[in-house]
PLY file of the C-alpha trace (Angstrom):
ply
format ascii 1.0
element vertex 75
property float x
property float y
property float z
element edge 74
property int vertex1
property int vertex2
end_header
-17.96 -19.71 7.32
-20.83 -20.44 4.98
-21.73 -18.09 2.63
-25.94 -17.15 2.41
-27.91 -18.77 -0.53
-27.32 -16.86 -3.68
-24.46 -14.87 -2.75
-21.02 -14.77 -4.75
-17.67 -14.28 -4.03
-16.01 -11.59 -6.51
-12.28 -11.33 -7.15
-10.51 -8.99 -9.15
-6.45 -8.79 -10.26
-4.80 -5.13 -9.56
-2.21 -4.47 -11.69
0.60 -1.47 -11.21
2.49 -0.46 -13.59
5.29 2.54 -12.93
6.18 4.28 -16.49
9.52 6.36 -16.24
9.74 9.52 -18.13
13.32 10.76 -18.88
16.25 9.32 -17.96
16.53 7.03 -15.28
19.28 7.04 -13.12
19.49 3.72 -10.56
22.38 4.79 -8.73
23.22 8.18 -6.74
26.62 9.85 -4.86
25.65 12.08 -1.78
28.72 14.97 -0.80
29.17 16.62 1.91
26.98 17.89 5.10
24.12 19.83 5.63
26.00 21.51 8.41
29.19 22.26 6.38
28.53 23.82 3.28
25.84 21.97 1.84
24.84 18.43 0.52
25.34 17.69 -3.31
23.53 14.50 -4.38
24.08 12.70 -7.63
22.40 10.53 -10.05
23.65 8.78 -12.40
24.26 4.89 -13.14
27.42 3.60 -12.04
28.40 1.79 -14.51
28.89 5.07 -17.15
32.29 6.18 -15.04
33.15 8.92 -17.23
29.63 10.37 -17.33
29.25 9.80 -13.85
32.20 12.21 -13.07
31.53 14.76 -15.39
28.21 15.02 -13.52
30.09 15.36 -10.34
32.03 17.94 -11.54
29.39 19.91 -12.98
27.56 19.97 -9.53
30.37 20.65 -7.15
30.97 23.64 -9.32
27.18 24.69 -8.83
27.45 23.97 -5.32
30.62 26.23 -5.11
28.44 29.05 -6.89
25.52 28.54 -4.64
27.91 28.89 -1.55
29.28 32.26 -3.42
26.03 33.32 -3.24
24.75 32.80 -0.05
28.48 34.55 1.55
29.33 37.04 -0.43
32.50 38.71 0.60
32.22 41.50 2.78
33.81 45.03 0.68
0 1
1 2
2 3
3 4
4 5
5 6
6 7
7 8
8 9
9 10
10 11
11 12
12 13
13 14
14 15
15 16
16 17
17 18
18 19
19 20
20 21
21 22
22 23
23 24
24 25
25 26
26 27
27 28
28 29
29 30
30 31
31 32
32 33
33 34
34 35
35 36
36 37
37 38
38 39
39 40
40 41
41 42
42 43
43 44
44 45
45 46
46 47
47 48
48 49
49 50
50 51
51 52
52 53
53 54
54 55
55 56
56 57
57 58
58 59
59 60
60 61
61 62
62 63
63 64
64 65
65 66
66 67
67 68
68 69
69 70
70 71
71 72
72 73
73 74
């Protein structure tokens, strides 16, 4: 299609950039099931085992607690 006399065609480059504040964690572990006492998810990178577990660790325990919580014993 022609364009009319005097008219221009105007381009323009779009650029996105995504900045990450904090840590970034590329990897995640998902426990458990809504249903049964909860979903724990994980983030962490892989490739830092030791880290990794200790993180695990760190939110079963809080997921235990949370459970605690929510049902406490009946006295």
């Amino acid at each position: 299609m022609a364009k009319p006399e005097g008219q221009q065609t105007i381009t323009e480059e779009i650029v996105h950039i995504h900045l990450f504040e904090g840590p970034y964690y590329p990897d995640s572990l998902e426990i458990g099931t809504p249903s049964k006492g909860g979903v724990v998810k994980v983030f962490e990178n892989l490739y830092d085992a030791t880290t990794f577990e200790t993180r695990v660790r760190a939110a079963m325990a809080l997921r235990s607690l949370a459970q605690g919580l929510a049902n406490p014993p009946e006295v």
